[in-house]
ZAMARGU-4260 file (C-alpha; in steps of 0.2 Angstrom, whole numbers, plus 5000, padded with zeros to 4 digits):
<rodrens>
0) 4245/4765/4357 | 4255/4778/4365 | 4252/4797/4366 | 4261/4813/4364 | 4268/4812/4380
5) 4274/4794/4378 | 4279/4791/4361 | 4296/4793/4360 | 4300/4784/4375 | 4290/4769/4373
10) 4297/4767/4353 | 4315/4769/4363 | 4310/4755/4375 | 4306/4742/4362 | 4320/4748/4351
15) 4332/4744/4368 | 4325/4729/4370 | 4323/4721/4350 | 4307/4722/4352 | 4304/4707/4362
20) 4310/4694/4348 | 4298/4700/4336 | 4304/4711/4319 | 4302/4730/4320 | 4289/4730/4305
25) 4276/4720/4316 | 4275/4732/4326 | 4266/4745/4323 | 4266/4762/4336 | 4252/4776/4334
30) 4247/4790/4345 | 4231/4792/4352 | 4222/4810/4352 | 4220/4825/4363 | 4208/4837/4369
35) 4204/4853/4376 | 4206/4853/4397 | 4192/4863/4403 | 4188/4874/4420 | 4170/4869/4428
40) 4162/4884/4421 | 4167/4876/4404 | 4181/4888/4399 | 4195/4881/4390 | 4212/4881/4401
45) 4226/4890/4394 | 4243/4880/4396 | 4251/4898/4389 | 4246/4914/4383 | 4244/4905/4368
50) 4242/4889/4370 | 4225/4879/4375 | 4231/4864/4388 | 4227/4846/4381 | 4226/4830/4388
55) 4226/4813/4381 | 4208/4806/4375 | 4206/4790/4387 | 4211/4774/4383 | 4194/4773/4373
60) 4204/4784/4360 | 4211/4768/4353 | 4195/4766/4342 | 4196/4786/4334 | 4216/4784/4331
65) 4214/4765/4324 | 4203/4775/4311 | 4210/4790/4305 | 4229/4782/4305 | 4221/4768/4292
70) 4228/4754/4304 | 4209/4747/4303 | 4211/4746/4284 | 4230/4738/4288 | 4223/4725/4297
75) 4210/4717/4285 | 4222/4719/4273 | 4234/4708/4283 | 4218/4695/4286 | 4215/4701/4305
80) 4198/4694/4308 | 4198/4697/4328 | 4207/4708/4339 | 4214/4704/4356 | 4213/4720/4366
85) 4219/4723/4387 | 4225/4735/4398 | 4244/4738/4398 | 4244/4736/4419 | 4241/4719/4422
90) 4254/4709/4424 | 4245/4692/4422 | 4238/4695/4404 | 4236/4678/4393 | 4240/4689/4378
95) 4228/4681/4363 | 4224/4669/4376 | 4218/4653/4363 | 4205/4647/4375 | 4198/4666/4377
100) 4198/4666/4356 | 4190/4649/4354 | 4175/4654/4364 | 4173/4669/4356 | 4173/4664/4338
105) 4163/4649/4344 | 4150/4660/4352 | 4149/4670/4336 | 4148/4688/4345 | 4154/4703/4341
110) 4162/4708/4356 | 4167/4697/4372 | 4177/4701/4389 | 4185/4691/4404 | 4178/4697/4419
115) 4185/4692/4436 | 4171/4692/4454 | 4171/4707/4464 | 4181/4705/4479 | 4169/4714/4490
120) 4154/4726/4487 | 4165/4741/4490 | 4179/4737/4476 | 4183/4751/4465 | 4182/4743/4450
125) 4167/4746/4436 | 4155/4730/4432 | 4145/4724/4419 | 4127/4725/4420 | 4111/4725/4405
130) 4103/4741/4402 | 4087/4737/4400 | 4076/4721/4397 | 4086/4714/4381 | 4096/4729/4379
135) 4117/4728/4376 | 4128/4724/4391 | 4138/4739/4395 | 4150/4745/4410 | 4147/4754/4423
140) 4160/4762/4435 | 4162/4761/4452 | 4161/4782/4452 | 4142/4779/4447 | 4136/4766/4457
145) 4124/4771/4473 | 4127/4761/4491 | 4112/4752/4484 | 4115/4747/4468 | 4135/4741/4475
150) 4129/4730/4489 | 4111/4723/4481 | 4109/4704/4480 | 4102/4691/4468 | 4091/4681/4478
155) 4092/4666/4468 | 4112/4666/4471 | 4114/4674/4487 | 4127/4684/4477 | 4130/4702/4473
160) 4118/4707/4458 | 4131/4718/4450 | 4147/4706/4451 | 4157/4706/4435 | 4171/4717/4436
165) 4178/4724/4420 | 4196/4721/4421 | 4200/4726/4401 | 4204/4711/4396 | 4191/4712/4379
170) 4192/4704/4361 | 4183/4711/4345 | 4179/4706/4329 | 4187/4720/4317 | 4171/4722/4307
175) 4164/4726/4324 | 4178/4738/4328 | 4173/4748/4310 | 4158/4749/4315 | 4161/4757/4335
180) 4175/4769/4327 | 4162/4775/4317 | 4149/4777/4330 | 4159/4785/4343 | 4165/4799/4331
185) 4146/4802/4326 | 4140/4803/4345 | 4156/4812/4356 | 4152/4805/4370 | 4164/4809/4381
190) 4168/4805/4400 | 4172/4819/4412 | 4190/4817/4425 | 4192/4830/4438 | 4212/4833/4437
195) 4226/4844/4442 | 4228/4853/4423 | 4245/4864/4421 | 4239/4881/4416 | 4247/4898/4415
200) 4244/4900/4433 | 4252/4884/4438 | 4240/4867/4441 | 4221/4871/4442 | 4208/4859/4445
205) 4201/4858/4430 | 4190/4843/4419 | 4198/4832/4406 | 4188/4824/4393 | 4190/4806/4389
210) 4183/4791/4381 | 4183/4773/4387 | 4186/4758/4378 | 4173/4747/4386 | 4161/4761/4378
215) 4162/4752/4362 | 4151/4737/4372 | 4134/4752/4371 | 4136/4747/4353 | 4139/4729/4351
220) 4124/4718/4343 | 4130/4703/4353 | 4142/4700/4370 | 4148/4687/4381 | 4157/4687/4397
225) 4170/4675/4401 | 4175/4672/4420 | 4191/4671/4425 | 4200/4668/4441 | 4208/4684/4449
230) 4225/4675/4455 | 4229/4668/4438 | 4223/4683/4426 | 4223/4698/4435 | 4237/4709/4446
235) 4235/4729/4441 | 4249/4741/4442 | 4240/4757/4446 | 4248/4764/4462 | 4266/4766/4468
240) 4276/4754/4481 | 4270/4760/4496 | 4252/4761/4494 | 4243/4747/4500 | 4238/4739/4484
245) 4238/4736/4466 | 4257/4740/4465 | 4272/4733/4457 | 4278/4724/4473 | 4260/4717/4474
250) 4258/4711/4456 | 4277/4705/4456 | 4271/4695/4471 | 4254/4689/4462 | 4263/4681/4446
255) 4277/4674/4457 | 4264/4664/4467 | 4256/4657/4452 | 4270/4654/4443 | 4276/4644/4462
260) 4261/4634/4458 | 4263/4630/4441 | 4277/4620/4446 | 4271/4612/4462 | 4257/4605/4451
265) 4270/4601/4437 | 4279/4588/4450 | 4291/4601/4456 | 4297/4607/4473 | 4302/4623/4482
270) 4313/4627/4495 | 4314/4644/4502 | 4325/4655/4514 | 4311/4669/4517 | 4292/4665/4519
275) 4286/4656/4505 | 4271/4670/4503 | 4285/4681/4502 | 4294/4675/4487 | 4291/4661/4474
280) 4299/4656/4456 | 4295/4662/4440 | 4291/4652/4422 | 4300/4660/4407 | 4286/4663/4393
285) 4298/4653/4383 | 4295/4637/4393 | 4276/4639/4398 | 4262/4650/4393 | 4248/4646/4406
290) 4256/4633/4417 | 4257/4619/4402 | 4272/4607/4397 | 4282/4611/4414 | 4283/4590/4419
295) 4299/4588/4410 | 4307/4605/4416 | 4298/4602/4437 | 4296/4584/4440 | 4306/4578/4454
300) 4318/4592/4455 | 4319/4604/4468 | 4319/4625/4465 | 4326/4638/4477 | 4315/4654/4477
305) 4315/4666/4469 | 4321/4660/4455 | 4319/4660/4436 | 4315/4645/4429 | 4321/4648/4409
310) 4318/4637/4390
</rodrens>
């Protein structure tokens, strides 16, 4: 899914890059939608004299554009019974992880998600909770969250009450994905950003409006939540080098270290001119999806970091 803003560059990446050893017609590129940017008094912000300023709908727009471009329909035509679904800005994704699938289809649900521990209370990130006595599990955001709510305890665990962070990393079934499409276009919920909007007077603060995807969990009949570890599924890309996390530098660094250890449990060795915390090696996708069948590539030999260890 791109946007406006990033179609024609993102199609000009894969095109640069032979889309990544799969033909150009399993691909399939569509644009999510737009919206009106509004002042807080609720005025619409002009971007021209005669033109109302837009922003993209939220990730959660993936739902309304799957729908109206028919790529729903295109799916069960193809046989797609499940769709694997995950944030573009994680470096560690297990893309259509089998293990992730198995348990879904095996738990016969309609919607599941890998969630990772909260590091600590204060984390910014949002968490799964149950609305209700036997009502859906839904997200909520960090934005939302009270002092209270972000630091209370289960008693019978000694561990944070609200723990499970959503780190979009979801799978659905597509007669469930139908059924959210549908659903979000009847209710328009929308979720309100306060942003810097351009406008004929330069940038205003203004409000975007925007969907989420993990609102399609208010409407599922049926989730599960699959824990994962932090350090071998999830490394964000959210802020520039420079800042002091959840940047490229620091995800680089995540998926070297894992990758490091891949091979040390494989019967490899590392040797290392910098600070082994520093550096590490990484696996080729080609030679190992999640650390498997590296024993004839790593046992006994010896690897210099970095390095690329390739098929």
């Amino acid at each position: 899914m791109t946007s406006p803003f990033t179609d024609d560059v993102t199609r000009k990446f894969f095109e640069s890059r032979k889309y990544f050893g799969l033909e150009a017609d399993q691909v399939t590129f569509f644009q999510q939608g737009t919206l009106p940017c509004v002042s807080d008094d609720g005025r619409f912000i002009m971007e021209t004299p005669y033109k109302v300023a837009k922003a993209p709908d939220g990730n959660g727009g993936v739902y309304a554009a799957l729908k109206s471009k028919k790529l729903l329909d295109d799916m069960s035509s193809r046989g797609v019974k499940y769709v694997d679904c995950y944030g573009v800005d994680n470096v560690l994704v297990r893309v259509a992880d089998p293990t992730f699938l198995g348990y879904f289809i095996e738990k016969g649900v309609s919607s599941a998600a890998k969630v990772v521990r909260k590091a600590y209370p204060q984390e910014n990130v949002g968490v799964f909770v149950q609305r209700g006595r036997g009502g859906p599990l839904s997200v909520v955001e960090y934005s939302e969250m009270d002092a209270a709510m972000t630091t209370e305890i289960n008693q019978s665990t000694g561990r944070l009450r609200y723990c499970w962070s959503n780190v979009c990393l979801h799978m659905f079934s597509l007669e469930f994905l139908n059924q959210v499409a549908n659903s979000l276009e009847k209710d328009s919920v929308y979720h309100l950003a306060q942003k810097k909007i351009p406008s004929i007077h330069g940038y205003t603060m203004g409000l975007k409006l925007e969907q989420f995807i993990f609102d399609a969990f208010n409407y599922s009949p049926s989730t599960t939540l699959f824990e994962v570890l932090r350090e071998e599924e999830f490394a964000p890309v959210k802020n520039a080098n420079g800042s002091a996390y959840d940047t490229p530098d620091s995800a680089k660094l995540m998926l070297l270290r894992l990758h490091s250890r891949w091979v040390v449990a494989a019967g490899g060795f590392l040797t290392h001119s910098v600070p082994l915390y520093m550096t590490g090696v990484e696996v080729s996708p080609l030679s190992s999806y999640a650390g498997e069948n590296l024993e004839a590539i790593c046992r006994g030999r010896t690897f210099h970091a970095p390095s690329e260890i390739s098929f």
